[in-house]
N, C-alpha and C positions, 0 to 999 in steps of 0.2 A: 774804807774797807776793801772795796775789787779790787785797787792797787798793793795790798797786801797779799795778793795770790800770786802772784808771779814771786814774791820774795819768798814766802812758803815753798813752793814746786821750785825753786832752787838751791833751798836746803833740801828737799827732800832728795832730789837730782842728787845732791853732793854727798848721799851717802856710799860709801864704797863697800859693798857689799861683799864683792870678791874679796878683798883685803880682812872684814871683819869674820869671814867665814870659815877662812884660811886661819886665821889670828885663834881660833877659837880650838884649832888643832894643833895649834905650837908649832904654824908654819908662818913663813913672810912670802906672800902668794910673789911677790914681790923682786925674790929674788931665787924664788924654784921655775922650773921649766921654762916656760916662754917670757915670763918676768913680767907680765901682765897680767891685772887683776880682775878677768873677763872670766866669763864664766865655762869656755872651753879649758883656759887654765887649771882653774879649781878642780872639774870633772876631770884633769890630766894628775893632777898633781895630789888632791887630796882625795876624790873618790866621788865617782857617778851621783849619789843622790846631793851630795854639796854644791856638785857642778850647775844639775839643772833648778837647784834650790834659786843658786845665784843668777842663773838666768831669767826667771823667775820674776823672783826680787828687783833684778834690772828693769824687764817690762812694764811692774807697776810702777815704781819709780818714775814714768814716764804716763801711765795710763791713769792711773789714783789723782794725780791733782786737777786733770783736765776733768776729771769724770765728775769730783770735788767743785771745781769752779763753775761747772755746767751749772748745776743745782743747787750750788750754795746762794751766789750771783743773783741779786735783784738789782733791778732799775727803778728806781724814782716809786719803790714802795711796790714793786707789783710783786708777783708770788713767783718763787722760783722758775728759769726762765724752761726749763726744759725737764723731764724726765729720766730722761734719757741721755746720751753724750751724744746724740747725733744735729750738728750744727745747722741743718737745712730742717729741721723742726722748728726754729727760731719764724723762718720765713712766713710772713703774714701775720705772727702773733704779738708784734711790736713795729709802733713808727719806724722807718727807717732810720733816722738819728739812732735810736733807741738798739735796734741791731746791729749798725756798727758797732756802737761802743759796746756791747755786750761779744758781739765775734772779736774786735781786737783784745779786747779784757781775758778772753782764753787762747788765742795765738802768741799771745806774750806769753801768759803762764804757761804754754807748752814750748814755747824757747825757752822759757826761765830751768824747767826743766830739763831738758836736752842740756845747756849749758853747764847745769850742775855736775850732770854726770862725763862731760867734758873737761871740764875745766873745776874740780871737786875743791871748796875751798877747804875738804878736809884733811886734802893729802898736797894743798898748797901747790892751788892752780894746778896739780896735774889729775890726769883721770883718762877715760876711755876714749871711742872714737861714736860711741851714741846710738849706735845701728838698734840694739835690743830696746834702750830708753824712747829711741824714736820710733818704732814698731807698734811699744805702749802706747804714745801721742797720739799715733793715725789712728790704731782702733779707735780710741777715743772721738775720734775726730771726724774720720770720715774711712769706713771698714773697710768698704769696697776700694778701696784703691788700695788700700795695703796688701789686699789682696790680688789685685793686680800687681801694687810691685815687687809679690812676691812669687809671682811668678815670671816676670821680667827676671827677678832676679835667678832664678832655677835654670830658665831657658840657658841664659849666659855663661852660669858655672857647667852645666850642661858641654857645652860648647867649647868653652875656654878651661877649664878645669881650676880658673883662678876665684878662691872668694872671693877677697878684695873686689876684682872687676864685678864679679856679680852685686856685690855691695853699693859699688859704685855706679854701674848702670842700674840698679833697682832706684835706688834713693832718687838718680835723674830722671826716673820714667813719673816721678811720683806729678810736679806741676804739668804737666800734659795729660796725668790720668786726670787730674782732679778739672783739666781744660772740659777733659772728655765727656766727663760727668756731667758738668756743669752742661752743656751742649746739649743732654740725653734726659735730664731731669727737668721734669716737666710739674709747673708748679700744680700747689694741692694734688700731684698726682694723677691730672686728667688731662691725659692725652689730648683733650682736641684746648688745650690750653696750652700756649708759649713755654718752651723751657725757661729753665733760671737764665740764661745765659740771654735767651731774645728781650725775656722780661725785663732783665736791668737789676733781677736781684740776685744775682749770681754772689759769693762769699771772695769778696776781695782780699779782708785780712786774710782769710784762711789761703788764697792763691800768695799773698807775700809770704807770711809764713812757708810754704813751701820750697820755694826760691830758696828764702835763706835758708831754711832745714836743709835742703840739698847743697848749699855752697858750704856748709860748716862739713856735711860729711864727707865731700871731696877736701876741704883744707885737710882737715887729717887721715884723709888718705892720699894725702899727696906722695909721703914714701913710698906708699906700694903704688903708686903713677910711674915713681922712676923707676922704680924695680923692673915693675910689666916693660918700662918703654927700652929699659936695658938688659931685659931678657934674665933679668937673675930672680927673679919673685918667683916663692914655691908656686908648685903645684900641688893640687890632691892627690894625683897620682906619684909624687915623687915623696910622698911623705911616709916619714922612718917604718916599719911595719912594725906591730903593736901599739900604734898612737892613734888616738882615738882621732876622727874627722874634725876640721876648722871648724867653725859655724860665723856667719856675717859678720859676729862681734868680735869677731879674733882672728883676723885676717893675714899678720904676718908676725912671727915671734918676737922680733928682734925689733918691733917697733919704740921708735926715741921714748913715746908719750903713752908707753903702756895703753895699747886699744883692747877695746871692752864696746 
């Protein structure tokens, strides 16, 4: 049964929401405006409440099955492992054997996720670049750092005026925030007790998970790596007037692999 989650949260991943919402107005999101079926598309092409419908819809996509595995998830007969989606609840309420295999059993199901909407086997291996889906995972997952990498991510576009880059240094601040955490979070809460991190029960899968969450969204933004390194990737500011702003999920039009 817990290995049935991660195949779940990658059909669900694989649904292409952009496309079905578009589809639904007798368009092919597919081959209007930036030819990507992200949810800045939609908002450009078919209209504001479709767009953030779709963005939406991508988030949980990403945040429903981790949330789902949390509390669905039993070990060896005991009662749902958690409440809540927050993974350092686990800490202390199960042998350590017993929380590994329950933290890995939901960092696969939230790759399995991400992958989906990467790589959708609805639209035959193609799909987005995961930023919205994976936004859904960390809430899920671990909040406070998404919220740090979303604001890594603001500083950057801030600065750079490139999504993309913001996208891409967000997602990479993500395994150093969760270092940080880890470092600052002090178990049961009580200060004059060890963090996780001195204790030894710091969240390992969730640290790989990260790694490679972050290595999948720089693979497909590898195009807009060479754009920024060859000086051709928009900017915010150079973009046509009357076009609504990027957002992390849709970071360059003309992407090979349709990013979402």
């Amino acid at each position: 049964m817990p290995w049935l989650l991660p195949i779940i949260a990658y059909l669900v991943g694989s649904i292409p929401f952009g496309v079905l919402i578009a589809n639904s107005k007798g368009i092919d999101i597919t081959r209007h405006g930036s030819g990507n079926p992200g949810a800045t598309n939609v908002f450009r092409v078919v209209g504001k409440s479709f767009g953030i419908s779709c963005l939406l819809l991508d988030f949980l996509k990403g945040f429903l099955p981790v949330v789902l595995s949390a509390n669905l998830l039993r070990v060896a007969g005991e009662s749902p492992l958690v409440s809540l989606p927050f993974l350092w609840g686990l800490a202390g309420e199960l042998p350590g054997d017993k929380q590994f295999f329950a933290h890995t059993i939901q960092v696969v199901t939230a790759l399995a996720a991400i992958m989906g909407h990467n790589y959708s086997i609805f639209l035959r291996g193609k799909g987005g670049k995961g930023i919205a889906t994976s936004a859904g995972v960390l809430v899920a997952l671990s909040p406070m750092v998404l919220l740090g990498a979303l604001l890594v991510f603001v500083v950057t576009f801030y600065f750079s005026r490139y999504v993309s880059l913001g996208s891409i240094i967000g997602v990479l601040s993500i395994p150093a925030l969760l270092h940080l955490t880890d470092r600052l979070q002090h178990v049961d809460g009580d200060k004059t007790q060890p963090t996780l991190w001195e204790a030894g029960t710091w969240n390992k899968p969730l640290m790989v998970f990260s790694l490679i969450a972050a290595g999948l969204a720089v693979w497909r933004h590898r195009s807009n790596i060479k754009r920024i390194l060859a000086g051709t990737e928009d900017r915010l500011s150079a973009r046509t007037p009357g076009t609504e702003p990027p957002t992390p999920e849709d970071s360059h039009p003309k992407d090979e692999d349709h990013a979402s």
